[in-house]
OpenMM code with the backbone's topology and positions (N, CA, C; nanometers):
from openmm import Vec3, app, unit

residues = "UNK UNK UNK UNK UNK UNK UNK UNK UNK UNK UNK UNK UNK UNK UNK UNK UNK UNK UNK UNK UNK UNK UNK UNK UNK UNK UNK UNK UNK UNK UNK UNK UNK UNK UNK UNK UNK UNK UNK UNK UNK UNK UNK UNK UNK UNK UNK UNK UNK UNK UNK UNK UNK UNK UNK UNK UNK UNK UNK UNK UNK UNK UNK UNK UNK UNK UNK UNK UNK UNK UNK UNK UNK".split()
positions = [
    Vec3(8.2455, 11.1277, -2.1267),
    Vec3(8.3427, 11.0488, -2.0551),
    Vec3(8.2744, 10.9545, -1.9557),
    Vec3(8.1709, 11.0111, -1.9077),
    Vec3(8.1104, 10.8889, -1.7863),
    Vec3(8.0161, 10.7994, -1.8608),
    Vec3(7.9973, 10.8276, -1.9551),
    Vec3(7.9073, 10.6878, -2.0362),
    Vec3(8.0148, 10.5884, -2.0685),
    Vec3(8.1692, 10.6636, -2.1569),
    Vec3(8.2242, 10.5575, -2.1586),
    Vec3(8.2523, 10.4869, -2.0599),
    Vec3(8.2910, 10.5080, -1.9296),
    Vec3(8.3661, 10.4410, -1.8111),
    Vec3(8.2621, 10.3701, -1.7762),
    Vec3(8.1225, 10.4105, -1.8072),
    Vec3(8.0097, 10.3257, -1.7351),
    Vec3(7.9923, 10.1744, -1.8234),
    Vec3(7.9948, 10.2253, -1.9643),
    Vec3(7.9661, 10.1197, -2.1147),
    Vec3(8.0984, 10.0524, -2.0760),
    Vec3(8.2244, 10.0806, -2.0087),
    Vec3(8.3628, 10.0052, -2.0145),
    Vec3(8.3291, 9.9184, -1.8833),
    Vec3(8.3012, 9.9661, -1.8144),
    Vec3(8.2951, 9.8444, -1.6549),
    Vec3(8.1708, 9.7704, -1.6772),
    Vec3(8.0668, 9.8346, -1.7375),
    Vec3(7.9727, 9.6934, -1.7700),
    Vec3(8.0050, 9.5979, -1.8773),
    Vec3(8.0844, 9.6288, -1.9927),
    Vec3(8.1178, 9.5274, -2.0548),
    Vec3(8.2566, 9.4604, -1.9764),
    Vec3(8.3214, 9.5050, -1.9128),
    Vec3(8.4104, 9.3988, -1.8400),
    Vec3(8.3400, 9.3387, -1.7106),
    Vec3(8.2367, 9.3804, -1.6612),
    Vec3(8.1308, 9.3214, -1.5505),
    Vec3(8.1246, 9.1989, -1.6176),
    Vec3(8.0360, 9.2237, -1.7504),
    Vec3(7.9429, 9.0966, -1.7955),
    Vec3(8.0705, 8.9773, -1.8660),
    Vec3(8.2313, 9.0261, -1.8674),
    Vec3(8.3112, 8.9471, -1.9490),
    Vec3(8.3600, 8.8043, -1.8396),
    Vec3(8.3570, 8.8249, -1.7530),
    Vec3(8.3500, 8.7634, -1.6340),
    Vec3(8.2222, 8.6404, -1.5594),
    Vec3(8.2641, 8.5703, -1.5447),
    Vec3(8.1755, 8.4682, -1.4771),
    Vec3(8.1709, 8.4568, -1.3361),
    Vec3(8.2198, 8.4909, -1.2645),
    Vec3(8.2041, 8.5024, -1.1221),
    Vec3(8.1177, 8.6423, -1.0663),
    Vec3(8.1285, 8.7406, -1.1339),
    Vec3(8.0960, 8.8623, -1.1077),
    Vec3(7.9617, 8.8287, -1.0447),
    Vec3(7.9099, 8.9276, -0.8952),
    Vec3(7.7778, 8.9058, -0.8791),
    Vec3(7.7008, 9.0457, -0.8966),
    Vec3(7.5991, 9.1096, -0.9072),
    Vec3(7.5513, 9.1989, -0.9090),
    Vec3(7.5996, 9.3292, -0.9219),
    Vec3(7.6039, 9.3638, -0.9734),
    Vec3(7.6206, 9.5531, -1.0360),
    Vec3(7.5099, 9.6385, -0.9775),
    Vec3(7.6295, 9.7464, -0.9153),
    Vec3(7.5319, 9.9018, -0.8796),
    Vec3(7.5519, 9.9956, -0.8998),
    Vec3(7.4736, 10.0629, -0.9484),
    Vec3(7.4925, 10.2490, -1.0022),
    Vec3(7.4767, 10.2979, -0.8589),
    Vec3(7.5723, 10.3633, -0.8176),
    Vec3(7.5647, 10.4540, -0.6778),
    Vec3(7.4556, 10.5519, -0.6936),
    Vec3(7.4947, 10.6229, -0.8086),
    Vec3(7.3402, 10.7511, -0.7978),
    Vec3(7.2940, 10.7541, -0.9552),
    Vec3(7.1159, 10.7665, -0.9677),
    Vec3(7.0638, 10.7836, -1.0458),
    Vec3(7.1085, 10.9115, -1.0953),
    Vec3(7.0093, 10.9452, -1.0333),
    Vec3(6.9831, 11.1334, -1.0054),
    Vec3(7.1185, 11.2453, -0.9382),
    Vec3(7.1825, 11.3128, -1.0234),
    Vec3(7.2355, 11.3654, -0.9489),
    Vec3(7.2074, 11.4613, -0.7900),
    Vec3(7.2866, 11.4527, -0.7511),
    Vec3(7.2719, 11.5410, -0.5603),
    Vec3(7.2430, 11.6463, -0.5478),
    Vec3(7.3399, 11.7262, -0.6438),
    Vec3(7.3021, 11.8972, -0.6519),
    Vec3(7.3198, 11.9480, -0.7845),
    Vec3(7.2924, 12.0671, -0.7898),
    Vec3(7.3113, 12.0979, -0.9009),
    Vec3(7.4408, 12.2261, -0.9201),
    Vec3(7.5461, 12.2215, -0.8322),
    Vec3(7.6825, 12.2713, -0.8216),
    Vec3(7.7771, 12.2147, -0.9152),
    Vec3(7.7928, 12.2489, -1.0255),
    Vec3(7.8777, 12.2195, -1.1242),
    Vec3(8.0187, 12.1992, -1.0994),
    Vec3(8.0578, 12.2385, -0.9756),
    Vec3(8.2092, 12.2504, -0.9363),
    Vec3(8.2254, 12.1888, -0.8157),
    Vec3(8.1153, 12.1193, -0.7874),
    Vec3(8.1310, 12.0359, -0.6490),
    Vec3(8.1396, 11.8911, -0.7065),
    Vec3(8.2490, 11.8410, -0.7679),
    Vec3(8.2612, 11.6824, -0.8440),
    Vec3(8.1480, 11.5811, -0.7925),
    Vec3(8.1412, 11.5646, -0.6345),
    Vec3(8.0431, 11.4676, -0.5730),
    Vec3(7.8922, 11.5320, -0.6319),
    Vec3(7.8403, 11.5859, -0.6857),
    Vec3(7.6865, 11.7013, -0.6851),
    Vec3(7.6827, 11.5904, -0.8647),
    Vec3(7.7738, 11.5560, -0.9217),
    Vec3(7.7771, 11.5031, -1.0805),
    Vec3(7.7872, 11.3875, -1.1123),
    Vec3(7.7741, 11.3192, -1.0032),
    Vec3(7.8169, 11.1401, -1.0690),
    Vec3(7.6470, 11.0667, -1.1072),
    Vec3(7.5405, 11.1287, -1.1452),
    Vec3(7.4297, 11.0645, -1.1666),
    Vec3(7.4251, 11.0493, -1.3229),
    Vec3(7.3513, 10.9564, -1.3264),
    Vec3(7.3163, 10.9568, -1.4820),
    Vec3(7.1598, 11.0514, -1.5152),
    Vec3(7.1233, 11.0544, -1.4308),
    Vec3(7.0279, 11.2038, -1.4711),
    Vec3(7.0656, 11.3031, -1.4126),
    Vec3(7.0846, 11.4224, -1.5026),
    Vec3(7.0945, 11.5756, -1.4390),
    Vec3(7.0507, 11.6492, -1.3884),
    Vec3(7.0464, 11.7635, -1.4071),
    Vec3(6.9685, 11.9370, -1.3722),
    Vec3(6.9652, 11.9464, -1.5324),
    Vec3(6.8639, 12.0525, -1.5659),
    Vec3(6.9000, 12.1672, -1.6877),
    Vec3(6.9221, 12.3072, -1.5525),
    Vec3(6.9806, 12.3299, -1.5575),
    Vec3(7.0138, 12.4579, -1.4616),
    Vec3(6.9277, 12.5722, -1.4728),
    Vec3(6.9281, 12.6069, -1.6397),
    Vec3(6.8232, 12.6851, -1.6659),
    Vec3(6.6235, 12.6738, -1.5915),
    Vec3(6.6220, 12.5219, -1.6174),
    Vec3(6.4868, 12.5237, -1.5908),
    Vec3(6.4789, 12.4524, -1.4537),
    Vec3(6.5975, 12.4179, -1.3846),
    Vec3(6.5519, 12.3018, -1.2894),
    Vec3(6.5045, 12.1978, -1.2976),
    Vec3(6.5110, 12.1844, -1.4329),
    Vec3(6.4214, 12.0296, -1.4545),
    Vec3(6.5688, 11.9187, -1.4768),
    Vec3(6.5350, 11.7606, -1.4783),
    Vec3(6.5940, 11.6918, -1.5050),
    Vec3(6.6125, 11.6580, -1.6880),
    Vec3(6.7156, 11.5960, -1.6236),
    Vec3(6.7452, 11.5795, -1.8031),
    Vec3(6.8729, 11.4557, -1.8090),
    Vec3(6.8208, 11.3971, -1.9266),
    Vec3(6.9014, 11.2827, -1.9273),
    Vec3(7.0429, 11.2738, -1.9828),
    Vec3(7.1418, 11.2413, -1.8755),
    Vec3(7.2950, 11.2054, -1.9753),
    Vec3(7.3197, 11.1127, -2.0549),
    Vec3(7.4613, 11.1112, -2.1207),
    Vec3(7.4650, 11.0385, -2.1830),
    Vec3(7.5235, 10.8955, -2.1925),
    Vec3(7.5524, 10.9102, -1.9801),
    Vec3(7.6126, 10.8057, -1.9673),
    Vec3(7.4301, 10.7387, -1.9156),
    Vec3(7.3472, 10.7531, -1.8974),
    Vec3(7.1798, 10.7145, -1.8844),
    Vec3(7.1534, 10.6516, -2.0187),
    Vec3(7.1836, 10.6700, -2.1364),
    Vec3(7.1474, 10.6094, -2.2558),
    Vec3(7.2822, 10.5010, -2.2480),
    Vec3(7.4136, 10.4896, -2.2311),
    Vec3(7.5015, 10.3955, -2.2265),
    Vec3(7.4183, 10.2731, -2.1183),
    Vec3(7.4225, 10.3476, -2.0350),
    Vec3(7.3398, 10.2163, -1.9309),
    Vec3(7.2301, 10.1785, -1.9291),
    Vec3(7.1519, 10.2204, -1.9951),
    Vec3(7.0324, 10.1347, -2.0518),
    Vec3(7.0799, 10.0781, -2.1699),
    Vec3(7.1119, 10.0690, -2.2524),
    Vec3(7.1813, 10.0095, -2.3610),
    Vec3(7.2958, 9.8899, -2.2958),
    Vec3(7.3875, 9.8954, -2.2112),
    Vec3(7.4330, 9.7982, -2.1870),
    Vec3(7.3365, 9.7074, -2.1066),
    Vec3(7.2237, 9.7469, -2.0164),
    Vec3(7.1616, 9.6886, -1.9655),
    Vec3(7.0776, 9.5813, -1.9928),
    Vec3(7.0209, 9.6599, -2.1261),
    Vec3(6.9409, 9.6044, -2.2457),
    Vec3(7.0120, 9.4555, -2.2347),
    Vec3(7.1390, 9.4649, -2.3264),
    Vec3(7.2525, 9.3694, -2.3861),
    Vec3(7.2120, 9.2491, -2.2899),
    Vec3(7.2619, 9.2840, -2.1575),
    Vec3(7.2779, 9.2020, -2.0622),
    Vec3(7.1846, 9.0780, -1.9964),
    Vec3(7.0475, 9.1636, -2.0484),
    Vec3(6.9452, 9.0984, -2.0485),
    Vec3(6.9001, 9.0212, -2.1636),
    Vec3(6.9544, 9.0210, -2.2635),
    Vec3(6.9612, 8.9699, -2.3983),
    Vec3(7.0583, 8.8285, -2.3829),
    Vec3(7.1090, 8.8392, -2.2557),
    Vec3(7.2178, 8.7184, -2.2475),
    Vec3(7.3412, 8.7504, -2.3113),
    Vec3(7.3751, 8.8483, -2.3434),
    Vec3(7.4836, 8.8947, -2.4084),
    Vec3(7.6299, 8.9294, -2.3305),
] * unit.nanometer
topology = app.Topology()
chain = topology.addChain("A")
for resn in residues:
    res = topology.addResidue(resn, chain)
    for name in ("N", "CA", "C"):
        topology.addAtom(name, app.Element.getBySymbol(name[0]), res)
């Protein structure tokens, strides 16, 4: 769900001609509390198991629209 909403506001970002600059609030998520909504809005995760990071799938949407964008698209 957050790749689409991310892939949906950058393609209506870029549909626009006035628009100035686009920002991802958080890379990296904050915490790793699954039930604290604010701890989840990053496009990189936790693996909980290992503590390590790990990439979502709204992180592959936004490099991919990013890509586009830079393509002049």
């Amino acid at each position: 769900m957050q790749a689409a909403i991310l892939s949906n506001a950058i393609r209506l970002w870029r549909s626009y001609s006035w628009t100035g600059p686009m920002f991802v609030d958080t890379i990296q998520d904050k915490c790793a509390n699954i039930h604290v909504r604010e701890c989840n809005f990053g496009l990189i995760g936790v693996n909980r198991a290992h503590q390590s990071p790990v990439k979502k799938p709204a992180y592959g949407a936004f490099v991919k629209a990013v890509a586009a964008t830079n393509r002049g698209r």
